[in-house]
C-alpha positions in Angstrom: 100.0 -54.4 37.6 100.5 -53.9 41.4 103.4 -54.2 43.2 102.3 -57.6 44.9 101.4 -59.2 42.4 104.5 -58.4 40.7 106.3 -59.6 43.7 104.6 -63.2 43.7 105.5 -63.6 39.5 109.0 -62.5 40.6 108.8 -65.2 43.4 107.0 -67.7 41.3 109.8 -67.7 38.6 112.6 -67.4 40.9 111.8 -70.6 42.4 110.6 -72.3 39.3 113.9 -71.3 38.1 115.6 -73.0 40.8 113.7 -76.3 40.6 114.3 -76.4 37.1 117.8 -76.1 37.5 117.8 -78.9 40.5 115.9 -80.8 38.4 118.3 -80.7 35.6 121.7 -81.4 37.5 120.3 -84.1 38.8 119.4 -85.5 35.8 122.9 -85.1 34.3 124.1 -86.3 37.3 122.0 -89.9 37.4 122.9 -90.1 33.3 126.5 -90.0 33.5 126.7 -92.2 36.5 125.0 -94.7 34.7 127.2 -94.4 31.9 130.4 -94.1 33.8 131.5 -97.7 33.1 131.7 -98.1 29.6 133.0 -95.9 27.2 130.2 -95.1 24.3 130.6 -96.9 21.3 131.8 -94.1 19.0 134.4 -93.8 21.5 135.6 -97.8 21.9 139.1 -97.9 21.2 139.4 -94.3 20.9 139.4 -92.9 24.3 140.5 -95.1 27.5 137.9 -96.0 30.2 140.1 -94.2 32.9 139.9 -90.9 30.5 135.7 -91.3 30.6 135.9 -92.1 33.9 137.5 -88.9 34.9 135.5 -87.1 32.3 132.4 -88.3 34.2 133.6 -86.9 37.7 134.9 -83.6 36.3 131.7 -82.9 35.2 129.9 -83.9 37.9 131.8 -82.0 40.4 131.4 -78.8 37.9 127.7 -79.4 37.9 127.5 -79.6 41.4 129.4 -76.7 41.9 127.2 -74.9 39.4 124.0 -75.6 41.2 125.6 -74.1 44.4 126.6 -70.8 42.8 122.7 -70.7 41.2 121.4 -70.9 45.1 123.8 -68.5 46.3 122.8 -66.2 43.5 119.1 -66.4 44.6 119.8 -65.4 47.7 122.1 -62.9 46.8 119.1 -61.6 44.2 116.3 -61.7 47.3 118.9 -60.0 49.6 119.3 -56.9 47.3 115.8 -56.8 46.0 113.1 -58.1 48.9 115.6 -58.1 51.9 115.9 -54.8 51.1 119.4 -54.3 50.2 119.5 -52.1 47.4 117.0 -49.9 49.2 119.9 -49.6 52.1 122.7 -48.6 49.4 120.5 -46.3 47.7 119.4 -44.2 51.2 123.1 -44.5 52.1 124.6 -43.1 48.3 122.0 -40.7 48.1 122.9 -39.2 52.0 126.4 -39.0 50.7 126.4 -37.9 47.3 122.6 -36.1 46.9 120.9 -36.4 43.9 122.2 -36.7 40.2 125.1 -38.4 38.3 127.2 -38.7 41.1 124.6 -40.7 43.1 123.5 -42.8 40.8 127.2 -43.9 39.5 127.8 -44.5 42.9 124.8 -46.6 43.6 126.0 -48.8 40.2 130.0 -48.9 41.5 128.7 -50.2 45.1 126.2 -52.7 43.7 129.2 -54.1 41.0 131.7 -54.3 43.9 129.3 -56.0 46.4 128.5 -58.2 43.6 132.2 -59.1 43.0 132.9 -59.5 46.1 130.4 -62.0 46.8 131.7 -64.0 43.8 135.1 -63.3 44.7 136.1 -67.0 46.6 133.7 -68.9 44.2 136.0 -67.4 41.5 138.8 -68.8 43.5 137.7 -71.9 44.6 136.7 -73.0 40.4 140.6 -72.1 39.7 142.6 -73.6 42.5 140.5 -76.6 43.8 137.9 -77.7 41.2 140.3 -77.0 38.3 143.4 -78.1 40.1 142.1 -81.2 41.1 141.4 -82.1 37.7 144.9 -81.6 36.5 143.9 -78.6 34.5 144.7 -75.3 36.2 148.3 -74.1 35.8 147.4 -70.1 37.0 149.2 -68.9 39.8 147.3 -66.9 42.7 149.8 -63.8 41.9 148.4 -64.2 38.4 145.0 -64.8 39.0 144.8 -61.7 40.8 146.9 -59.6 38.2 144.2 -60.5 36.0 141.4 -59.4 38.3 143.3 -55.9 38.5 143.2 -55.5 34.8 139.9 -56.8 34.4 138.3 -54.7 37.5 140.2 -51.4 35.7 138.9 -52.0 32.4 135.7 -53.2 33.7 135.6 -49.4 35.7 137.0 -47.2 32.6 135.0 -48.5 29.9 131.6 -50.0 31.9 131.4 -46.8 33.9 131.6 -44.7 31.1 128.5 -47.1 29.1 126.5 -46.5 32.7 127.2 -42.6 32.6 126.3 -42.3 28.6 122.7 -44.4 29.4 122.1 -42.4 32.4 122.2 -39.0 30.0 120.2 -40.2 27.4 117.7 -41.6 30.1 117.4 -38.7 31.5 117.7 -36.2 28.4 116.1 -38.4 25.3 112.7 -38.3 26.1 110.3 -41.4 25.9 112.7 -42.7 23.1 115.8 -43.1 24.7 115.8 -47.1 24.8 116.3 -46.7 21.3 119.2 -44.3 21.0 120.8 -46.0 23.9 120.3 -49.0 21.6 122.0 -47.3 18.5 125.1 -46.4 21.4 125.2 -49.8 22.5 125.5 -51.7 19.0 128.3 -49.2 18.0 129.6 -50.1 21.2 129.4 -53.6 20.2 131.0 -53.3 17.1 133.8 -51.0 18.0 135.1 -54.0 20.8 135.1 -56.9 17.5 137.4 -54.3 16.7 139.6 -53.1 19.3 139.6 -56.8 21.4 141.9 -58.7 19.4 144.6 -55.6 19.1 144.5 -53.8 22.7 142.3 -55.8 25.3 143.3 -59.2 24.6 147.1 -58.5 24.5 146.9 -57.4 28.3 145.9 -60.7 29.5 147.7 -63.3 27.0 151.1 -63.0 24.8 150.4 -63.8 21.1 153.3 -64.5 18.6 153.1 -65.3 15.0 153.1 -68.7 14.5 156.3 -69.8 13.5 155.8 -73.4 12.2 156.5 -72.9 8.3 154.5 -76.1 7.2 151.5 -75.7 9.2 151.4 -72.1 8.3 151.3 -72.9 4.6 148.6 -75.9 5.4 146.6 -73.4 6.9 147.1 -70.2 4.0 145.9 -73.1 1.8 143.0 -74.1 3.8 142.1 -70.2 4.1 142.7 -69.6 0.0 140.0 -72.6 -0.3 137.5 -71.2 1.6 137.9 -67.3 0.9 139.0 -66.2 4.5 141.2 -63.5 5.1 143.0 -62.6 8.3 145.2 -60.3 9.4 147.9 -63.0 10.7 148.2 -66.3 12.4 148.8 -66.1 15.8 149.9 -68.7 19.2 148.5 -67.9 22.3 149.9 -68.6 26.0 146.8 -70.7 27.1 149.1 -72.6 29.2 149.7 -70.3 31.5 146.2 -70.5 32.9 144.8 -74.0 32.1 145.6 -77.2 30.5 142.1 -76.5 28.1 143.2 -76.3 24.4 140.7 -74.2 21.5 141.2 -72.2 18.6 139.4 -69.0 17.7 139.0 -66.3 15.1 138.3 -62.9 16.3 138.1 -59.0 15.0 136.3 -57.2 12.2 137.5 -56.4 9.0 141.0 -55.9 8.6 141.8 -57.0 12.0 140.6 -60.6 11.5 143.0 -62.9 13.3 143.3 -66.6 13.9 144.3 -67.9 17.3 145.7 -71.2 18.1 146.2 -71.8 22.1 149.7 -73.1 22.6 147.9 -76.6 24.5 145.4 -76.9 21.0 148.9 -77.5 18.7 150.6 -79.5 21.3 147.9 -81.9 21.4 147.0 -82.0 17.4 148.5 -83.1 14.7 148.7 -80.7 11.5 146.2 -82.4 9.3 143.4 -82.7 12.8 144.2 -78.8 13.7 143.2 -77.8 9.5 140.4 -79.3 10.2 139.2 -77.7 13.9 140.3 -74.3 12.0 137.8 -75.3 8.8 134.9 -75.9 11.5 135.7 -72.6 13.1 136.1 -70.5 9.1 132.9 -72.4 8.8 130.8 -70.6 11.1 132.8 -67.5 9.4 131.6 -68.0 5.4 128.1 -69.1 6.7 127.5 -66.1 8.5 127.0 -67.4 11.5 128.9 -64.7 13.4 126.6 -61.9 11.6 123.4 -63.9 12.5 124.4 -63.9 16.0 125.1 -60.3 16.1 122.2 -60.0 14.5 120.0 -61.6 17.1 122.0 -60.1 20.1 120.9 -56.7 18.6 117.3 -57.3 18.0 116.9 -59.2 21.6 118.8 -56.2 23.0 116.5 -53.7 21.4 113.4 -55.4 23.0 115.2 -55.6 26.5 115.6 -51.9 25.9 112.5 -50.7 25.2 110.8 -53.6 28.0 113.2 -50.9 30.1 111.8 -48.3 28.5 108.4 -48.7 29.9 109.4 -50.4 33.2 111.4 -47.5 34.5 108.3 -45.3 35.1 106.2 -48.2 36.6 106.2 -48.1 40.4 105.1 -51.2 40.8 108.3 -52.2 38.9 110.2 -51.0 41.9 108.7 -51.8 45.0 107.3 -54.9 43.6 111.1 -55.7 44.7 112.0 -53.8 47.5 112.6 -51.0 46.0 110.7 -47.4 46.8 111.3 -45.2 44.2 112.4 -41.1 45.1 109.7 -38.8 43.9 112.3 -35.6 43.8 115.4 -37.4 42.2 115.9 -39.8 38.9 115.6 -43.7 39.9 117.4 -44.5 36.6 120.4 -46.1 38.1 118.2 -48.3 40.1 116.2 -49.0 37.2 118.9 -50.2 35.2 120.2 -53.3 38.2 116.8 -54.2 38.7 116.2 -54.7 34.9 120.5 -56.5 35.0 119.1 -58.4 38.2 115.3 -60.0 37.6 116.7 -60.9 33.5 118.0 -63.8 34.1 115.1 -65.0 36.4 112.3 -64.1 33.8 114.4 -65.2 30.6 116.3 -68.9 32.1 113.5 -70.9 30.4 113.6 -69.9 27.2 117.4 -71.0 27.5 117.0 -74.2 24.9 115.7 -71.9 22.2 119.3 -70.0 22.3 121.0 -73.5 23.0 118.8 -74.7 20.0 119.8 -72.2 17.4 123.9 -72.5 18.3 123.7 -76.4 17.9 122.4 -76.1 14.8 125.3 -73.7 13.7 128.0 -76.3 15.2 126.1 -79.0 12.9 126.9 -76.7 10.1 130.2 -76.1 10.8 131.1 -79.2 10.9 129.5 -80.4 7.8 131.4 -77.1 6.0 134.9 -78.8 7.4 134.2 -81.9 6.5 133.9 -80.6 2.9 137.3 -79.1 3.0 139.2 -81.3 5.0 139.3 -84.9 5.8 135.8 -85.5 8.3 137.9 -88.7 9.7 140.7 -85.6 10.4 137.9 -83.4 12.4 136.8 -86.7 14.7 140.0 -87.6 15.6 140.3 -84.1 16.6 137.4 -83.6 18.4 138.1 -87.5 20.0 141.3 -85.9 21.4 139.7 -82.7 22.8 136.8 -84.4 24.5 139.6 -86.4 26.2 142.1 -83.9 26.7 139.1 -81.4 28.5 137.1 -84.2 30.1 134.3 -83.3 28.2 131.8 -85.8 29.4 130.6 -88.0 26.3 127.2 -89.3 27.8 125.6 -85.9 29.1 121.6 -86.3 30.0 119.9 -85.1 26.6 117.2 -82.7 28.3 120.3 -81.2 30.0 122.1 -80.4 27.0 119.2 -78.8 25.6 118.9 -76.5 28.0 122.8 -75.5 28.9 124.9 -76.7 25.8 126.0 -74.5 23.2 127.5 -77.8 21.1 125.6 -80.8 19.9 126.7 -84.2 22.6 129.9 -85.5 21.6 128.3 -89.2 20.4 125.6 -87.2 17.7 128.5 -85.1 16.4 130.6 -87.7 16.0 127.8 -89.9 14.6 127.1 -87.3 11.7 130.7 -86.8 11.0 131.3 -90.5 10.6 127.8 -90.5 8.2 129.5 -87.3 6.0 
């Protein structure tokens, strides 16, 4: 392929990327304006017109928010690649540092702190003025920032050392290094379900046993049903941040644990949270969580070895802006190019992935239903939707694309039929 015509498919799916994506917010946007002034009738009597109401312009403001963050990605994407900006921080690491390691993990550091930088005030602006207005942030700047700290340190000691460790085997594995790198990166993988929930997590949120006696015994009882073990049964301070309630299992092994956030047991009775914890064992004992990993490896190979043969195409590099050095290794660059175009060539396959995790929440719910009460899960799920404004009337070809969970009024509808 040559490097203009490489450049127009990059173009051509940029921008088809970007209608389909203005296309779509509009959609959802004309659906759940037309819907805003009656509540759905799954929902009658359940949740207020004032609750749907604000559901409806929640969502709509975070749609419209989400479209402007996908135009200023674009341009961010055409200023490093076609504008010619990663060809500037290349020329200007390279005079610094010279060739090898040193250059390269300086051209990655200045592209990730351009990059979060640029997302820096949008970051900002979703917690203290889209999620404020909405009644649901409760973060304080000083702790918003603390976070980003932690999150920039981690994100330097442990995705810095990933980079360096690809870089070697790049450079010393031969034509088959996409493959060891991809034997490093699911160990890498595994090693987090592992070390999250006892040393990452903990740095962010406070978790304590939980401490209520009968709901503890409802839920050992639930878990002795099912066959799920954990290592404890923890509360989480999701208050300090946000006013959003969820539930979670997380680890491998013998450092299974089950979270509750504090909001989730304020909200629920004991009867409705056994039965959001049998939906979420569910995707446990029918291996969801494996088949997921599963897929992330094998899609992760692919990318991999797609990387393998890109990195020694020129075309693959000036095709965006890019000239590749003829005396020194463009493995760095190679790897944010590949991080960068992703997205663009892979966003419309997006309701295949959307596709295969609805069908998982179907299952999970049809799992709880068989070991709690179903009437115990809707009323559950009735008080979440409300209690996050999840919008109930999303635009169907939306959803399909975006939505990891089925729309509330076919959830609910099969719940009720169970």
């Amino acid at each position: 392929m040559s490097s203009s015509a490489f450049t127009v498919l990059f173009v051509v799916f940029l921008l088809a990327s970007l209608v389909v994506r203005i296309w779509l917010a509009s959609r959802h946007i004309r659906h759940i304006l037309a819907h805003r002034d009656a509540v759905p009738t799954q929902f009658a009597g359940r949740i207020p017109l004032e609750a749907h109401q604000k559901a409806a312009a929640y969502t709509i403001a975070k749609t419209k928010f989400s479209l402007c963050i996908h135009l200023l990605n674009a341009a961010v994407l055409i200023g490093f690649t076609l504008l010619g900006g990663l060809q500037w921080l290349s020329v200007q690491a390279l005079d610094i540092f010279g060739p090898g390691y040193r250059y390269q993990l300086a051209l990655i550091l200045a592209f990730a702190i351009i990059s979060g930088v640029v997302e820096l005030p949008f970051d900002y602006y979703r917690q203290f003025v889209l999620e404020t207005r909405f009644g649901f942030n409760r973060m304080t700047p000083a702790l918003f920032f603390t976070d980003l700290i932690k999150s920039t340190i981690l994100s330097l000691t442990i995705g810095l050392g990933l980079v360096w460790v690809a870089l070697i085997l790049m450079a010393q594995s031969g034509d088959l290094w996409w493959l060891y790198a991809w034997v490093v990166w699911c160990a890498f993988q595994l090693l987090m379900l592992v070390l999250f929930p006892l040393f990452i997590a903990p740095l962010f949120n406070k978790f304590k046993p939980l401490e209520d006696d009968s709901l503890r015994a409802r839920i050992e009882n639930l878990m002795k049903r099912v066959g799920f073990s954990a290592s404890g049964l923890f509360v989480m301070d999701g208050s300090r941040r946000s006013a959003h309630g969820n539930a979670y299992f997380s680890g491998f092994g013998a450092a299974k644990r089950i979270v509750f956030f504090d909001t989730l047991l304020e909200r629920l009775a004991p009867h409705e949270i056994e039965a959001v914890l049998a939906h979420e064992l569910g995707h446990f004992k029918l291996k969801h969580i494996v088949k997921r990993v599963a897929v992330m490896f094998g899609v992760s190979l692919a990318f991999l070895a797609l990387l393998g043969y890109l990195k020694n195409q020129i075309w693959f590099y000036t095709g965006l802006g890019v000239e590749p050095m003829l005396d020194a290794s463009n493995d760095a660059m190679a790897l944010i190019l590949f991080a960068l175009i992703l997205p663009v060539f892979s966003f419309l396959f997006s309701p295949l992935t959307s596709l295969g995790s609805r069908k998982h929440e179907f299952e999970a719910d049809a799992f709880a239903a068989q070991h709690t009460n179903s009437q115990d899960l809707v009323s559950a799920l009735v008080k979440l939707y409300e209690d996050n404004a999840s919008t109930l009337t999303p635009d169907p070809l939306h959803s399909a694309f975006y939505d990891s969970h089925p729309p509330a009024s076919v959830r609910i509808d099969r719940l009720l039929a169970s």
